[in-house]
C-alpha positions in Angstrom: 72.9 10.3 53.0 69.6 9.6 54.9 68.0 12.7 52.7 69.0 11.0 49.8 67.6 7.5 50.4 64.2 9.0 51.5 64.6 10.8 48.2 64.9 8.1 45.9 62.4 6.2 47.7 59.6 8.8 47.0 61.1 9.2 43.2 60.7 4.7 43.1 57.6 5.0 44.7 56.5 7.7 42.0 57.5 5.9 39.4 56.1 2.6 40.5 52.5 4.1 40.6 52.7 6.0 37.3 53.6 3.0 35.6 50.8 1.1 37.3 48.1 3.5 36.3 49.5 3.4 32.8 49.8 -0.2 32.2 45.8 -1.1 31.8 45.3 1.9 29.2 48.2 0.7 27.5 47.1 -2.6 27.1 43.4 -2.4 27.5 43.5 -2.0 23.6 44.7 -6.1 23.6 42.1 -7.1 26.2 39.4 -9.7 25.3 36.2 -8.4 25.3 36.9 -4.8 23.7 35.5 -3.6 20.5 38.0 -4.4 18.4 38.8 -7.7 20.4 35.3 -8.6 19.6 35.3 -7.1 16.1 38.3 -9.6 15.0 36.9 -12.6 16.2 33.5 -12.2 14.6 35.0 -11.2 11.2 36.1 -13.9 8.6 37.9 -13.1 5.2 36.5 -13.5 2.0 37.7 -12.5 -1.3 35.8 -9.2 -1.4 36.9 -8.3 1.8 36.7 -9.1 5.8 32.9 -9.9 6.6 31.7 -9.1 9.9 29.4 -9.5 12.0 27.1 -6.7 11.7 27.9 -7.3 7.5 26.2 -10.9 7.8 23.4 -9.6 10.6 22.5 -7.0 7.9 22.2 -9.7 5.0 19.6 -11.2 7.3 17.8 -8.4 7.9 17.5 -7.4 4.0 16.0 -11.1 3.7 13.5 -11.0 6.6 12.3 -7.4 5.1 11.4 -9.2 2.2 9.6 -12.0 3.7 6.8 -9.9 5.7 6.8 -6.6 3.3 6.5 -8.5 0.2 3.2 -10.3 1.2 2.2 -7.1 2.6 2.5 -5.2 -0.6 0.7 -8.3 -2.7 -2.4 -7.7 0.3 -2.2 -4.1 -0.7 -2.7 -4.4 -4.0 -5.3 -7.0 -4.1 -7.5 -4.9 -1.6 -7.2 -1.8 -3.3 -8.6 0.3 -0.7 -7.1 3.7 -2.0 -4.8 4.4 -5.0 -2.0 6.0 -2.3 -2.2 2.5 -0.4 -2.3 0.5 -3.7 0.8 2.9 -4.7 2.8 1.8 -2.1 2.1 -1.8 -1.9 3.6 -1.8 -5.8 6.6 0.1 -4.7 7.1 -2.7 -1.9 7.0 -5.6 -4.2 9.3 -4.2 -6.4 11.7 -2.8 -4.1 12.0 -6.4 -2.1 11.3 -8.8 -5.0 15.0 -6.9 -6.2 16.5 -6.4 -2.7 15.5 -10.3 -1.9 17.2 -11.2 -5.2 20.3 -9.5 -4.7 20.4 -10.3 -1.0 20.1 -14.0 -1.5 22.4 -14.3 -4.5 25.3 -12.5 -2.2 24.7 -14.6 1.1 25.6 -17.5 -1.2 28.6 -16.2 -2.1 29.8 -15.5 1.2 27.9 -18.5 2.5 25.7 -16.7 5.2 22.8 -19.0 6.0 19.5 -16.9 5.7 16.2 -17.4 7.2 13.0 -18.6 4.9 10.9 -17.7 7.7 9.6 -13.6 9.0 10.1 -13.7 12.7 7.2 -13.7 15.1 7.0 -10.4 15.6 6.8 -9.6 12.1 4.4 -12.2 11.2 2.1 -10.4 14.0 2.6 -7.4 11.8 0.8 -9.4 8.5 -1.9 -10.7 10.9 -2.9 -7.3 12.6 -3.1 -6.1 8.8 -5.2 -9.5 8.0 -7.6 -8.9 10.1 -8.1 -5.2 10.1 -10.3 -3.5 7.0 -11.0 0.0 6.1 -9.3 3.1 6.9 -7.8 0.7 9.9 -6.2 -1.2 7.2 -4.8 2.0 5.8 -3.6 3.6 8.7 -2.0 0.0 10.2 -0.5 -0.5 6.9 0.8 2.9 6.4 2.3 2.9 10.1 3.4 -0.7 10.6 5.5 0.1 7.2 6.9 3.3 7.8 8.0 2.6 11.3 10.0 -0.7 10.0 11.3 1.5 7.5 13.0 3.8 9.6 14.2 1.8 12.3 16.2 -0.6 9.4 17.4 3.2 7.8 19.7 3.7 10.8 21.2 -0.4 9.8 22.1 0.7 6.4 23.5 3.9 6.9 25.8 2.1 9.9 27.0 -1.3 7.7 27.3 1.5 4.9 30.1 3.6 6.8 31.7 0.8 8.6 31.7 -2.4 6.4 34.7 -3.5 4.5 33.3 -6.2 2.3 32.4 -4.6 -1.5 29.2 -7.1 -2.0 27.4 -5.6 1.6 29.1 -2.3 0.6 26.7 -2.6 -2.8 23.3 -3.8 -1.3 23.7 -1.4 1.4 23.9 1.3 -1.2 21.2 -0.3 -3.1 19.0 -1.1 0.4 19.3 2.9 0.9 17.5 4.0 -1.6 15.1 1.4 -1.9 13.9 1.9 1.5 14.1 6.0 1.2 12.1 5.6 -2.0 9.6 3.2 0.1 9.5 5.7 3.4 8.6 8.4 1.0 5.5 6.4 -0.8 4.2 5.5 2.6 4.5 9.3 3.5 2.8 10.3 0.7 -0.7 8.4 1.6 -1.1 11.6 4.4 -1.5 8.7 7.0 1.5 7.9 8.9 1.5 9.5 12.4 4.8 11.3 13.5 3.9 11.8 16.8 4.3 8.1 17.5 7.0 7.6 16.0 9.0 10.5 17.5 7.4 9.7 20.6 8.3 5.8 20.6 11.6 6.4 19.5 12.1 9.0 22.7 11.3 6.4 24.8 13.8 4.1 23.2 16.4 6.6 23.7 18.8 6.8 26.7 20.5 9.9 25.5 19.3 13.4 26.5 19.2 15.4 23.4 22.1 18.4 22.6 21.7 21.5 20.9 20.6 25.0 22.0 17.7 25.1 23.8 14.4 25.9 22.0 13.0 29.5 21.3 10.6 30.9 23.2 7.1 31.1 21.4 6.4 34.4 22.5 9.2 36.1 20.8 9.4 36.7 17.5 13.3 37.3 15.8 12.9 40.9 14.6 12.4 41.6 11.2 15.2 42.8 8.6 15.3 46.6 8.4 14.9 48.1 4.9 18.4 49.2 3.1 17.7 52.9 2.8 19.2 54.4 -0.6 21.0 57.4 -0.9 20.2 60.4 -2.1 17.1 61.9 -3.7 15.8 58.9 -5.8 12.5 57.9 -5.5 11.9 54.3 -5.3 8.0 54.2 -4.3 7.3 54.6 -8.0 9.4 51.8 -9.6 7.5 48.9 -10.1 8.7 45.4 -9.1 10.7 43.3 -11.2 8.7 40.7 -12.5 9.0 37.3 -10.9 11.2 34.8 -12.9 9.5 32.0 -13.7 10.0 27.9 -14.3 8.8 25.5 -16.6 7.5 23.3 -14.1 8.1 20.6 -15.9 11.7 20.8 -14.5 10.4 20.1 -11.4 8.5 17.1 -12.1 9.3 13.6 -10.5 8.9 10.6 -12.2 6.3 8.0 -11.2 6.0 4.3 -11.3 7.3 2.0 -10.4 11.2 2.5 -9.3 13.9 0.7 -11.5 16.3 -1.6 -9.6 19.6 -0.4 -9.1 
């Protein structure tokens, strides 16, 4: 009978911990302060779908984009300094002037206040290109651009696979290629420096990279060996087949000035 008792007790005691262990995970799900905890309370419905928060912080950025790269663009153009700079201050005015339009006519929809105003840091970004002239104008302006750019490409492609509202879905689809098209203009001037971005967005990073590990520069992967054909037949006499060729006007990109979406 003692045996017994002591056994049960061990099975309760068991039991009791199991269930104790188990009880946060279960609920943790329900806690204030998770993600999704957080993601309910910041989201408000609207008849094209829940808006959150990272839907309305988005609509903001799109505006304040437009309220430091348009002016930027305008500078471009009026300064003229190259045709590749001159190029890509066109594609910025119209890119924003349509992104701006569309951005502002949704937020009033959904009745998302939005700023009039490009934030200090961005205004610094119009002053360092005020005041700079030459190919320090083109390089800054190439750079300053290209770095914005890319930092708001990683935004869009976020709001784009998580949002659930069909106007942000749209400018987010429209923002995408409107900045692409504009990250590929600056690239084209030859002046925007990799390095530092690469280099600035390492030290950003808290993440250590994954992936094999890099080859080692002083061993080349060997080459394909040559099918040998069978028999007799001589193959050193044949001459090549002649290369096919392309009109190369099926490779040809359009220029100008890109057409809203």
């Amino acid at each position: 009978m003692r045996r017994i008792n002591g056994t049960a007790l061990i099975v309760a005691a068991l039991v009791v911990t199991i269930a104790s262990l188990a009880f946060p995970v279960w609920s943790y799900a329900n806690r204030s302060g998770t993600g999704q905890a957080n993601l309910n309370a910041s989201t408000v419905a609207t008849q094209w779908g829940p808006l959150s928060a990272l839907d309305r912080d988005f609509l903001v950025k799109v505006r304040l984009a437009g309220l430091w790269e348009l002016p930027a663009g305008q500078q471009a153009i009026e300064r003229a300094p190259s045709e590749a700079i001159v190029e890509a201050g066109d594609h910025l005015i119209v890119g924003h002037t349509d992104l701006d339009q569309r951005a502002r006519s949704i937020a009033a929809k959904l009745g998302v206040e939005l700023p009039n105003q490009p934030t200090e840091q961005q205004q610094g970004w119009l002053d360092e290109l005020t005041a700079a002239g030459g190919k320090e104008y083109e390089r800054k302006f190439a750079n300053l651009l290209r770095n914005a750019h890319g930092k708001v490409f990683g935004v869009i492609a976020e709001v784009r696979h998580t949002t659930r509202n069909t106007l942000i879905r749209q400018l987010a689809n429209d923002a995408n290629q409107t900045v692409l098209d504009h990250i590929t203009v600056l690239e084209n001037t030859g002046l925007v420096d990799f390095d530092a971005i690469a280099n600035e967005a390492a030290n950003g990073s808290t993440a250590s990279p994954t992936g094999p590990p890099p080859p080692d520069p002083g061993v080349l992967p060997p080459s394909a060996s040559a099918v040998q054909p069978n028999g007799d037949i001589d193959t050193t006499s044949r001459p090549s087949a002649p290369p096919i060729t392309q009109d190369p006007r099926d490779f040809q990109v359009p220029t100008g000035r890109p057409s809203p979406s």
